[in-house]
C-alpha positions as CSV (number, residue, x, y, z in Angstrom):
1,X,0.0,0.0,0.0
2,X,1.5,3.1,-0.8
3,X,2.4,5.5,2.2
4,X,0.3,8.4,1.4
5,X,-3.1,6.0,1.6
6,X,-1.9,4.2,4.5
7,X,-1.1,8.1,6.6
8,X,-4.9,9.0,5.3
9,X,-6.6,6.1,6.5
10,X,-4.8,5.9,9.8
11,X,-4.9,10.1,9.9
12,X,-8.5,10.0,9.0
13,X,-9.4,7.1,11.6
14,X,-8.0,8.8,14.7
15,X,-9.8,11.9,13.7
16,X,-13.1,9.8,13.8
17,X,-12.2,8.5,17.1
18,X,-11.2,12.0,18.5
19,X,-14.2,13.9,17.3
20,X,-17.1,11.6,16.3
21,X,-17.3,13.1,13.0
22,X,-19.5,11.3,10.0
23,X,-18.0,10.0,6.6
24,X,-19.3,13.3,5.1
25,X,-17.6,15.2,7.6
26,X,-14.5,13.6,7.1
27,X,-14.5,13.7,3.5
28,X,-14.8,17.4,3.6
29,X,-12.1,17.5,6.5
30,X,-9.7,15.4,4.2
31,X,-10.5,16.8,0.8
32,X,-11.4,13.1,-0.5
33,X,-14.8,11.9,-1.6
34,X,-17.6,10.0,0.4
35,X,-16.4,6.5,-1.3
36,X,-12.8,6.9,-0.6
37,X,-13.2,7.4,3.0
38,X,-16.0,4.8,2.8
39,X,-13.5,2.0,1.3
40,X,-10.5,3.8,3.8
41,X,-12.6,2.7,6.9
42,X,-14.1,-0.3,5.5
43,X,-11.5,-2.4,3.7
44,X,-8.0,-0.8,3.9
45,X,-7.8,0.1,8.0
46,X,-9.3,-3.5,8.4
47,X,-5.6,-4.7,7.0
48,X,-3.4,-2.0,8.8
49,X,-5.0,-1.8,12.5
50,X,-7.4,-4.5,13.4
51,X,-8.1,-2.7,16.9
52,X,-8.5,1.0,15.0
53,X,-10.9,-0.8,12.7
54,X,-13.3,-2.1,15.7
55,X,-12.8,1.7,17.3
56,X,-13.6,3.2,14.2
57,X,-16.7,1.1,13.3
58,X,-18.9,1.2,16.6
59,X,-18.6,4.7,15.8
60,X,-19.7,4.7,12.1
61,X,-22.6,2.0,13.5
62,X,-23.8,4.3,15.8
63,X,-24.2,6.9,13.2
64,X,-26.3,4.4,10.7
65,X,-28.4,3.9,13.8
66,X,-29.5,7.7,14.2
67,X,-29.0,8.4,10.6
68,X,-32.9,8.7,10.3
69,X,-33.5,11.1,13.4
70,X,-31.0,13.4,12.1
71,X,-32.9,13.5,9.1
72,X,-35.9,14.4,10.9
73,X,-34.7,17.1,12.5
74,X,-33.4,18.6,9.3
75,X,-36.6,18.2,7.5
76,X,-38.0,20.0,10.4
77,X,-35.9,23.3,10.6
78,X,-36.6,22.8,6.9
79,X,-40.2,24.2,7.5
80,X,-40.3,25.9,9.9
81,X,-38.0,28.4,8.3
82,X,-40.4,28.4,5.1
83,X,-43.2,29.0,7.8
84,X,-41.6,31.8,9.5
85,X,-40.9,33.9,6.3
């Protein structure tokens, strides 16, 4: 694996763990896309650092878990901001 992937994905993993940040989040943080980090935390951490991996994926669980009540609130300020003008 070439060193610049392999600093990204382990880069991009502790910042996951330090902050609780989303893929989207990180993607923007990074400058990569969606997929990349996607593939980053899912296949490519999995072969450098077992232990980062199992860190790294209760957190992205957890955020497929409330991935629907986030959405909810957004749709919600949503309209009530066309209400209020």
């Amino acid at each position: 694996m070439d060193k610049r992937i392999y600093d990204r994905v382990i880069n991009e993993s502790i910042y996951i763990i330090n902050t609780n940040k989303t893929i989207r989040e990180v993607a923007n943080e990074f400058d990569v896309s969606k997929s990349t980090v996607h593939k980053d935390m899912r296949e490519r951490l999995y072969l450098i650092d077992k232990n980062l991996y199992d860190k790294v994926s209760s957190i992205l669980a957890y955020h497929i878990d409330i991935k629907h009540i986030r959405g909810g609130e957004s749709t919600k300020r949503k309209f009530l901001e066309k209400k209020c003008n």
